[in-house]
C-alpha positions in Angstrom: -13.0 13.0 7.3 -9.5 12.2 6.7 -7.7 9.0 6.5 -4.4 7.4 5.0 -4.0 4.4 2.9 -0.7 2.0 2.1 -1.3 0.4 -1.4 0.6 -2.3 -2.6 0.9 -4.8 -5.4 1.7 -8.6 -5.0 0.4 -12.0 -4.4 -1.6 -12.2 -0.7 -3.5 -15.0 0.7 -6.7 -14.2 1.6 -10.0 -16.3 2.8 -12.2 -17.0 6.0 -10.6 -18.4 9.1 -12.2 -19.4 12.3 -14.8 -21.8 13.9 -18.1 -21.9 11.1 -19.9 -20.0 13.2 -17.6 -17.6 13.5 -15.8 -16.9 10.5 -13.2 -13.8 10.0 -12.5 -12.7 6.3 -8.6 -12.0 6.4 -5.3 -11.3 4.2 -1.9 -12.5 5.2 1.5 -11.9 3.5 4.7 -10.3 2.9 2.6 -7.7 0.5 0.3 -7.3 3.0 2.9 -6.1 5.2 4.2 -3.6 3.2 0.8 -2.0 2.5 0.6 -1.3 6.1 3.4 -0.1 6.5 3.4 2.2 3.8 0.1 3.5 5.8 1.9 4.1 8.5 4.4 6.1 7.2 2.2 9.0 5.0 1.6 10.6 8.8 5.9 11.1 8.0 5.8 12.4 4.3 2.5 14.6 5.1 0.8 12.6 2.4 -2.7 10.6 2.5 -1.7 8.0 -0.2 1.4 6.1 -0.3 1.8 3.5 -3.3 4.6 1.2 -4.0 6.2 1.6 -7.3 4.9 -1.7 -8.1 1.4 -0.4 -7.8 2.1 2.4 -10.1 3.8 0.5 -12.6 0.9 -2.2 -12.4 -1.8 0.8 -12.7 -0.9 1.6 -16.6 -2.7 3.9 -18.7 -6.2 3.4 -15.5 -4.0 6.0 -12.8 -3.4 8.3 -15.9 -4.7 12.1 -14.6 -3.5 11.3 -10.9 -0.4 13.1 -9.8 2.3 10.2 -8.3 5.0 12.2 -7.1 8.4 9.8 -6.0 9.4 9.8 -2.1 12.2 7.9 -3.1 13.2 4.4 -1.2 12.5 3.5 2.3 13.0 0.8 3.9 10.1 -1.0 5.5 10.0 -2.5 9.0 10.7 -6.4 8.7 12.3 -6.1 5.3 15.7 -5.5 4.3 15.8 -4.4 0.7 14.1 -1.0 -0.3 10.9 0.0 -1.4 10.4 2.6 -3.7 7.2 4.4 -3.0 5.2 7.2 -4.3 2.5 9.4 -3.1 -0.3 10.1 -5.1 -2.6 13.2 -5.1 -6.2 13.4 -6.5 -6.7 15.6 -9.8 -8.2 19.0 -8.7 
């Protein structure tokens, strides 16, 4: 099975929200945002994994052996200043 992912890196809110019995674990927030978005636009760049830079830059030495290859900036639906993201491809 395939699927795409939108990682980002950034301060969220995230809890429970709801009646008690009937609590909903969510995550709200700008980064959030972006992260989906990101997710949304791998089915564009033919990739599986799109990462902000961000995320790469907060990754260090831990992503080392993982190829992150630059798409450049894009600009992200609700946000006007760009984004520069990277795909990333699992070592062989």
């Amino acid at each position: 099975m395939k699927t795409r992912c939108g990682i980002n890196t950034g301060e969220i809110i995230v809890g429970a929200i709801g009646a008690e019995n009937h609590l909903t674990f969510t995550v709200h927030g700008d980064n959030v945002n972006i992260a989906a978005r990101l997710e949304q636009l791998n089915k564009q760049y033919g990739s599986y994994i799109l990462a902000t830079k961000e995320t790469h830059r907060a990754c260090g030495d831990l992503c080392e052996g993982s190829d992150w290859t630059p798409c450049g900036d894009v600009i992200v639906r609700g946000r006007a200043a760009p984004t520069p993201v990277l795909s990333i491809a699992s070592p062989s």
